[in-house]
C-alpha positions, -999 to 999 in steps of 0.1 A, spaced: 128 -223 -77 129 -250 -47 167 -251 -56 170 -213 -54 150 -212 -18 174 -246 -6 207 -220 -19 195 -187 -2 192 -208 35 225 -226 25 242 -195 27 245 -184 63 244 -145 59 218 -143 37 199 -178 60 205 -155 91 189 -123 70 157 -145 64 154 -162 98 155 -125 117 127 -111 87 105 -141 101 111 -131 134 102 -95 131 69 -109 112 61 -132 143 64 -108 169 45 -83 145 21 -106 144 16 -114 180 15 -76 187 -18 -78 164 -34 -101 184 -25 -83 219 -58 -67 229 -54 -29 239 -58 -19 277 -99 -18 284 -110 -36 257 -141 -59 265 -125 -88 243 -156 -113 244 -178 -83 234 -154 -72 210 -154 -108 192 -188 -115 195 -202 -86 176 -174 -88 149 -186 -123 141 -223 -113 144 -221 -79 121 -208 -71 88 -192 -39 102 -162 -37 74 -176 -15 46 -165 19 58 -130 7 78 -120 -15 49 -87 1 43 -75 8 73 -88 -29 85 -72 -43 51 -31 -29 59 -41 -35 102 -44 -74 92 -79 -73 107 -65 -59 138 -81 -24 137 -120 -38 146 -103 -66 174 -91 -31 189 -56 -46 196 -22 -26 204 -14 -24 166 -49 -18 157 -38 11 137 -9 -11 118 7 4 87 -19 33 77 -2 63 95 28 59 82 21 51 47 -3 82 49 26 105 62 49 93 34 24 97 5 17 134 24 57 141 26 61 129 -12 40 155 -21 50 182 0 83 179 -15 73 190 -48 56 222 -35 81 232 -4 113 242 -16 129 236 19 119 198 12 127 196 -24 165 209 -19 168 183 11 155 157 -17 185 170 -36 212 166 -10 214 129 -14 214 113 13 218 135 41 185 148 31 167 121 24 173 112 64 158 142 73 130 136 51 126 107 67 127 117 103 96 143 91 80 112 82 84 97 117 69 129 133 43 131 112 33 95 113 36 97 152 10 128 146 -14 107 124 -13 78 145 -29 102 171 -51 116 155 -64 83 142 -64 64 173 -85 89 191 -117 89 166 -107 49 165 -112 49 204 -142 76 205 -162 60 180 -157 29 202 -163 44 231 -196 62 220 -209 24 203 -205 39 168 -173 15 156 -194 -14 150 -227 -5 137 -258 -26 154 -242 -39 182 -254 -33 219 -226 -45 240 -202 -22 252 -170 -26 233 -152 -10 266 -146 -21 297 -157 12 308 -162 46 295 -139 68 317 -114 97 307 -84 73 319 -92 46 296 -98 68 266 -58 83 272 -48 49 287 -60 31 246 -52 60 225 -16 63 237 -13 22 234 -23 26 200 1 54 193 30 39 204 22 9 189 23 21 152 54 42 167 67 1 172 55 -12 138 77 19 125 112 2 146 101 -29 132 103 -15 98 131 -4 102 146 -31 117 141 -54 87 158 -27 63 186 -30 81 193 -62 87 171 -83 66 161 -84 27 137 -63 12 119 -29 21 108 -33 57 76 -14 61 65 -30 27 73 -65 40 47 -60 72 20 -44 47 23 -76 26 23 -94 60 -13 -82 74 -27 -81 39 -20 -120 36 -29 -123 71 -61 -125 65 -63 -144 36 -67 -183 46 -93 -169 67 -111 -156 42 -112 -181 17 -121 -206 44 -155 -185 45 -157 -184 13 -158 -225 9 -184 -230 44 -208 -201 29 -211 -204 -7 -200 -238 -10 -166 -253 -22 -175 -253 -58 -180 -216 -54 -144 -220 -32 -125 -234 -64 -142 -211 -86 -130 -183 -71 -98 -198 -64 -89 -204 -100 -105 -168 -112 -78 -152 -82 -46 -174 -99 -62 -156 -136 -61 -122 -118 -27 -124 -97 -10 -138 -135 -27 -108 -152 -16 -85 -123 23 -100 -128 18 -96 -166 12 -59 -164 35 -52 -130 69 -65 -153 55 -43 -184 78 -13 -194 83 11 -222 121 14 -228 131 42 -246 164 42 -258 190 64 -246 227 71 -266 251 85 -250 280 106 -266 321 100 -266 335 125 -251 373 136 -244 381 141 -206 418 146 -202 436 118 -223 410 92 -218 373 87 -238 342 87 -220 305 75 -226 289 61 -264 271 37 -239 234 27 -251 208 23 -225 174 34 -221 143 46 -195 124 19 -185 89 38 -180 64 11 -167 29 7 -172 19 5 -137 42 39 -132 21 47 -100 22 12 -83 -5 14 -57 -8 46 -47 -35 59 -67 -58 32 -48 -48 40 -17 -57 79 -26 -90 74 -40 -102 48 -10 -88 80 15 -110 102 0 -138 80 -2 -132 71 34 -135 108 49 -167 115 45 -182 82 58 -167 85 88 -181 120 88 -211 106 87 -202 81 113 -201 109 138 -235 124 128 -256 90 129 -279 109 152 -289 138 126 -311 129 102 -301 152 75 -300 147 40 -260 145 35 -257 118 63 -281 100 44 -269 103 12 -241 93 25 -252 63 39 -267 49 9 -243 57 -19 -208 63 -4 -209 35 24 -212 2 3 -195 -7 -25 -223 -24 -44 -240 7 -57 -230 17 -90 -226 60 -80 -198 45 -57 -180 20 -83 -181 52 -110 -163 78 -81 -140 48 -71 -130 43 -104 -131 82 -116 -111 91 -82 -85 63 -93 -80 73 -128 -75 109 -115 -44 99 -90 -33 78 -112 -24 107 -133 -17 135 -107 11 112 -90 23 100 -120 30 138 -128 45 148 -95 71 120 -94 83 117 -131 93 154 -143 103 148 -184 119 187 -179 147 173 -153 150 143 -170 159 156 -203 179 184 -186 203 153 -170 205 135 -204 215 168 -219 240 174 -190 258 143 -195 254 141 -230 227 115 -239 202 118 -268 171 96 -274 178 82 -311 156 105 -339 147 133 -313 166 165 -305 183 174 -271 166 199 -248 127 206 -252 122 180 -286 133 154 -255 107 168 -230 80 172 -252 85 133 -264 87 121 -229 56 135 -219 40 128 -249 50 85 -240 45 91 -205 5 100 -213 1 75 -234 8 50 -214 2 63 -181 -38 60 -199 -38 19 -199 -21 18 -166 -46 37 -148 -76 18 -167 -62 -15 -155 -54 2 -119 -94 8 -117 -105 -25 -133 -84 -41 -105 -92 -20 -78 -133 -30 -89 -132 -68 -90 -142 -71 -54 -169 -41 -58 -182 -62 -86 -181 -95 -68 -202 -83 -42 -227 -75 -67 -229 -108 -92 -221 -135 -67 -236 -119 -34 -202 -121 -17 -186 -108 11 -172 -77 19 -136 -91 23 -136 -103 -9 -103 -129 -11 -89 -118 -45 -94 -76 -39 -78 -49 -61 -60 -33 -32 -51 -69 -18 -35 -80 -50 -15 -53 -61 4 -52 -24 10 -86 -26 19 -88 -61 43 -60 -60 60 -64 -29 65 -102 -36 80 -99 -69 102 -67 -53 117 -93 -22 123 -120 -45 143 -97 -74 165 -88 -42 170 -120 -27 175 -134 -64 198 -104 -64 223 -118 -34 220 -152 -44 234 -144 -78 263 -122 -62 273 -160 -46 271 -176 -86 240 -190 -78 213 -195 -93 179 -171 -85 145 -174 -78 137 -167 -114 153 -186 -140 
């Protein structure tokens, strides 16, 4: 592997590809640490060090790199945009307009794609001012009594909000930026980024407050977890897939052999980020209504706040198992792809062109679409259970969400790069 990494900055193309992705991650980076216009900073820090205020911002703090509670110009990181696609994903399966653009190759998808820009610039708004309000009104970190603000006026609300906007706007270019030029997915490369951003950090608490025995304990448990997470990430169902000879002219086409690679883990992520959404909205509804007393708010407030009550771990896990399923069923239609095979000539091997075909792929594709979503909750619950048995904190090192990012997008860079290095007889990252 050390061979692989010396061959991949050996070669200058794909050296000059890697040298401008850590670039674009410095200056992303930096941008996190940039404090927005009329923020109090020494306020700001102090009470974040004082106060456990992460339970209810976890997500959003998780893909911001801990840069949503410092109130800095890319406080809002990655969360708009990944919001906006996962919003225009499924749009396209109920809008016909959107589904034939999906269709046009891609022409369309560009479109698609400059909806997702719009919308993301909408969200980002949107965001940013309940973000800047709750701030504003003392609300975004819970207990403390320093103003977060430098001061509470109508220009400094606009003057943050639109910061914040353009900055996810900025994070967006960036994206972009390292799609274009560099290796790998951009906007996936800067989630991995401010996920792992705060993990030194984090185990380095982990070691001063419960001890360094504790430290390698839940070192060596994390290694277990990111293996197991590996394991199941590369697991796939192939179904086989024979494809008839045909006459075209003078000349014989297909009698290839190949097959559908249906993985485990068919949803990847998404399902988590769905159910933590939803579990989001309505404590920050009750965020804004600290000052009622009424019995939702305080419902609320002891069930759906903190992840170390059981009612919350069941609707996590429930919430999970439910996406898992729903986007599993929006983005893998067994209809068109047995219409294609049947277009082009291709059979599956003991079943029967046409409906036999659908009727099989849906039958695999609920079978194992069951263990993936299982494992997606157990994942997505080891840091709700760590909280519980070993009294830790709420940025739990080793966390579902937290793993499956970084496990995913790792493994995705590295097949790419391994990818350009074998295009160059080399040899990759994985062998």
């Amino acid at each position: 592997m050390l061979t692989a990494f010396a061959n991949a900055f050996r070669t200058p193309d794909l050296r000059r590809k890697l040298l401008f992705v850590l670039g674009i991650i410095v200056v992303f980076r930096a941008g996190s640490q940039i404090p927005a216009p009329g923020v109090d900073v020494a306020n700001v820090q102090s009470c974040i060090n004082d106060i456990d205020n992460q339970g209810i911002y976890n997500l959003i703090n998780l893909f911001s790199g801990g840069a949503l509670l410092q109130l800095t110009i890319f406080a809002l990181g990655i969360m708009p945009y990944i919001t906006a696609s996962i919003i225009l994903q499924l749009l396209v399966v109920v809008i016909p307009r959107l589904e034939a653009l999906k269709k046009e190759g891609q022409s369309g998808q560009t479109k698609i794609t400059q909806y997702t820009r719009y919308l993301t610039l909408g969200l980002a708004l949107l965001q940013a001012t309940g973000i800047v309000a709750l701030a504003r009104s003392g609300n975004l970190l819970q207990g403390c009594q320093s103003p977060l603000l430098v001061d509470n006026g109508t220009q400094t609300f606009l003057v943050m909000v639109i910061t914040m906007t353009a900055g996810t706007a900025v994070i967006m270019w960036l994206g972009e930026l390292i799609t274009e030029r560099g290796v790998g997915n951009g906007m996936s490369i800067l989630i991995f980024t401010q996920v792992i951003a705060t993990f030194p950090t984090t185990m380095w608490q982990v070691g001063q407050q419960k001890g360094w025995w504790t430290f390698t304990l839940v070192l060596a448990i994390g290694l277990v977890i990111v293996a197991a997470v590996i394991f199941i990430e590369q697991a796939q169902r192939r179904i086989p897939v024979q494809y008839a000879r045909r006459m075209v002219g003078r000349k014989m086409f297909g009698g290839s052999s190949t097959y559908i690679p249906l993985k485990v883990n068919q949803a990847g992520v998404i399902p988590v980020i769905f159910a933590s959404s939803l579990l989001y909205l309505p404590a920050m509804a009750a965020q804004f209504n600290q000052t009622s007393d009424t019995a939702w708010v305080r419902f609320i407030n002891n069930y759906l706040v903190r992840g170390n009550h059981p009612l919350y771990m069941l609707t996590f896990f429930l919430l999970i198992v439910f996406f898992t399923y729903f986007y599993v069923s929006i983005t893998f239609n067994p209809q068109e792809v047995a219409d294609n095979m049947k277009k082009y000539g291709g059979f599956i091997p003991g079943i029967r062109a046409g409906k036999p075909t659908e009727d099989y792929l849906s039958y695999v594709l609920s079978r194992i679409t069951l263990p993936g979503a299982l494992y997606l909750g157990l994942i997505a619950l080891i840091p709700l259970i760590a909280l519980v048995l070993v009294n830790a904190n709420q940025n739990f090192p080793f966390g579902g969400t937290s793993i499956l990012i970084m496990v995913g997008v790792a493994l995705d860079t590295v097949k790419q790069i391994e990818s350009q290095l074998q295009q160059r007889n080399y040899e990759g990252f994985l062998r």
